[in-house]
N, C-alpha and C positions, 0 to 999 in steps of 0.2 A: 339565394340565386339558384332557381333551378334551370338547370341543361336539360336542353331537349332537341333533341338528333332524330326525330319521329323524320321518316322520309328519305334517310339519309342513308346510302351504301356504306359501308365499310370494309376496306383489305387491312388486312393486320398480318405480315410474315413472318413466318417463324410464330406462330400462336398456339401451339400445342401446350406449353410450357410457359412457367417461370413470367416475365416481363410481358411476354406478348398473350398470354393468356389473360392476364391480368387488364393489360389493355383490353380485350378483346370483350372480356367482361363488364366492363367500366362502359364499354359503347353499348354493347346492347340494356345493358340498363339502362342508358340516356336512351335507348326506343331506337338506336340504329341497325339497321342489319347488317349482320357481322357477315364477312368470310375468312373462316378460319384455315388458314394455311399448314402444313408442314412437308416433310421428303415423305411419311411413310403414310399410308393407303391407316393401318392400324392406328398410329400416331392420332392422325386428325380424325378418323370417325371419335376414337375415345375424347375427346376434346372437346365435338362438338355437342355430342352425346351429353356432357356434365357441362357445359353451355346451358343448352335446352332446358336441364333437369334444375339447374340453379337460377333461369331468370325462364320461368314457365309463359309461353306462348312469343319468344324471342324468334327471330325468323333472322335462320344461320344457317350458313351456304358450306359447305365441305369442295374445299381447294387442294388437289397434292401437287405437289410440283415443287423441284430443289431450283428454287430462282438465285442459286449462285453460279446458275450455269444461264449460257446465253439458249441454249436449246427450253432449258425450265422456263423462263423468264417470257418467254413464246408463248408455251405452254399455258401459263397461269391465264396470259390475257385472252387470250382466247378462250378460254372457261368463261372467265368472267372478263366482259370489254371494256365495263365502265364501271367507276365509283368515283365516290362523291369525296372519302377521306381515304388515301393510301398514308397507311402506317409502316415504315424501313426498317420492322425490328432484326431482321434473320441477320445473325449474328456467328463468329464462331471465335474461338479464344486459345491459345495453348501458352501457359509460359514454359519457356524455353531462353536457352543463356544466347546470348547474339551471335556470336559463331556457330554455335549450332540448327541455327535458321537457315534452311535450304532455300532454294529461288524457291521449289514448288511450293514451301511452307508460307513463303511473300506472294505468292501468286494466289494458293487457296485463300489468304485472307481478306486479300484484296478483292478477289473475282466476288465473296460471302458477302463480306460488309459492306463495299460500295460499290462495286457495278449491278447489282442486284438491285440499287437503289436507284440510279442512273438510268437501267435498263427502262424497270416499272414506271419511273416519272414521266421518261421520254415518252410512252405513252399514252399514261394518264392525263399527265398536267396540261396538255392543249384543248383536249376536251374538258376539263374542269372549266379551263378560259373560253371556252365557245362556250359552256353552261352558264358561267358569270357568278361560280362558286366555286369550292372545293379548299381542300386542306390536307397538306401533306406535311408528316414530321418524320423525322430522322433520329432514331436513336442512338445517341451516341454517348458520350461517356466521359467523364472526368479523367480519364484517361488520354482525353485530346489534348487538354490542358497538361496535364502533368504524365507524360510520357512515363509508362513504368519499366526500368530497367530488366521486369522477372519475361518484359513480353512487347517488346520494341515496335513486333512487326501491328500489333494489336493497335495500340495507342497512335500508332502512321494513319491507320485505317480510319481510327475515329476522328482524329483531326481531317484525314480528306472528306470527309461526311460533312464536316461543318463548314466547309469550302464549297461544295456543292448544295448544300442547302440556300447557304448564303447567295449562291452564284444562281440558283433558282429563283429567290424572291426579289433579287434584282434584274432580271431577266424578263419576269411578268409584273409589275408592278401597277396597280390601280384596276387589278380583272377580278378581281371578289377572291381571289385564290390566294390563299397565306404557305408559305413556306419556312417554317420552324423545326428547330434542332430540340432536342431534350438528353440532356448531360446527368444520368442517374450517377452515385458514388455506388461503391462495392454494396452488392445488393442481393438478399436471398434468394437468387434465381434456383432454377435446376440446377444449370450449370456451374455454377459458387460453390451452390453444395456439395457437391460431386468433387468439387477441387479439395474445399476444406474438408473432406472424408478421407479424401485418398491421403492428405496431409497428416490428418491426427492418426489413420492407421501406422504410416509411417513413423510418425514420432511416438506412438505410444500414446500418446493423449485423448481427454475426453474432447470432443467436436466444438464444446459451448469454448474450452480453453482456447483451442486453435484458433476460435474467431477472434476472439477478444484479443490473443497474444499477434493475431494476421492485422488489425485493425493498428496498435499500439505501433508495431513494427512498418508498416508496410504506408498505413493513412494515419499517421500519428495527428494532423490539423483536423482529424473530421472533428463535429465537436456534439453529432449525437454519440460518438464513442461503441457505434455497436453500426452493423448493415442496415442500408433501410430494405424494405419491404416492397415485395413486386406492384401492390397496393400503392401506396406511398408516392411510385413513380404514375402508374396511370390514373390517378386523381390528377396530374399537371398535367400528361397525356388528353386526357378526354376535355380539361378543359381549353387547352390549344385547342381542339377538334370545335369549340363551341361558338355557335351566333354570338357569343359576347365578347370571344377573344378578337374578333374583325379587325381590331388595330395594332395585334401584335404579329409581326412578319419580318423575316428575315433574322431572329432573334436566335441567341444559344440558351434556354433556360438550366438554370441549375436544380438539380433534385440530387443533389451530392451530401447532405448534411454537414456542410460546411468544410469541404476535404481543401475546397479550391481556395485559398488566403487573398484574394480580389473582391473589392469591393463591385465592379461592375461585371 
């Protein structure tokens, strides 16, 4: 099966990094043109720059704009008015013990994760349906499914993602326009790494332990038994984005390596 996105826009949020780089990658190889998103002016020229340099004659657009604010969210689309695949990666994470969760701490995660997604659809996803295509996913996380107690307000987030994605693909149904979720497990991001750094400094230990001891403790059912790969995720990424996924809509897929113990 080859995918071919020749023709095809792409928004990818939060694409400097980790998940959404990798998406971001995965499409301009399939021949889409990327826009690579991030907050910082720095951030995203480096991004787009090793875009370019690793898929040579790619035609990739430089986006800044923090779309966890509704002023960003403005911003973006007016840069760029229309695309054919809008990607919901921008994301943000802290664990933190429940009591210690401030309103503003449930407000920035909320406002990151899914009004940023909300915002973007509101008004992408009608002109996708006047085009009589388009493809929008929402990243979200095994963490929808199984709330994690190190980060409450986090795992809220994700499951509202999947509420609205759902609530989109019922909403437009039978307009060439798919609305899918993708549920990665604990995953080599940037920001993983950064967590399990700042962990194994703390305890002392080498980083390869803290995965393996974070993964035993924390995802005891995964049953690849180690993170997967920001790779890993945007192979089921790009292929939701693809002419051949047209019959899959309204769907939560899993890229968890088995963390989720559900058959469906």
């Amino acid at each position: 099966m080859r995918i071919d996105l020749t023709g095809r826009r792409a928004l990818v949020t939060g694409s400097t990094a980790g998940i959404g780089y990798a998406i971001a990658h995965g499409l301009a190889e399939a021949g889409a043109a990327v826009v690579v998103n991030g907050r910082t002016e720095a951030r995203v020229a480096e991004a787009a720059e090793r875009l370019r340099a690793d898929i040579p004659g790619s035609d990739v657009t430089e986006a800044v704009a923090d779309v966890g604010t509704a002023d960003g969210a403005a911003a973006l689309v007016a840069l760029v008015p229309d695309v054919d695949v809008l990607i919901n990666n921008a994301g943000v994470f802290q664990p933190k013990p429940f009591v210690d969760i401030t309103d503003e701490d449930w407000q920035i995660v909320f406002d990151v994760n899914v009004m940023s997604g909300v915002r973007l659809s509101r008004h992408y996803v009608p002109r996708m349906v006047d085009a009589g295509w388009g493809r929008v996913v929402f990243i979200s996380s095994e963490s929808a499914l199984h709330i994690p107690a190190e980060m409450i307000q986090y795992g809220m987030s994700k499951t509202a993602q999947l509420a609205v994605a759902r609530g989109l693909a019922e909403t437009y149904p039978a307009t060439g326009v798919t609305v899918n979720s993708v549920l990665p497990g604990p995953t080599r991001s940037e920001g993983v790494g950064q967590m399990l750094s700042s962990m194994a400094e703390q305890q002392g230990k080498a980083q390869e332990d803290v995965e393996r001891d974070f993964i035993a403790e924390n995802r005891p059912t995964s049953l690849l038994r180690r993170l997967t790969t920001p790779e890993e995720v945007a192979n089921m990424v790009v292929y939701v984005c693809s002419p051949q996924a047209s019959a899959t809509t309204g769907a939560a897929l899993r890229v968890d390596g088995g963390v989720v113990r559900a058959i469906p």
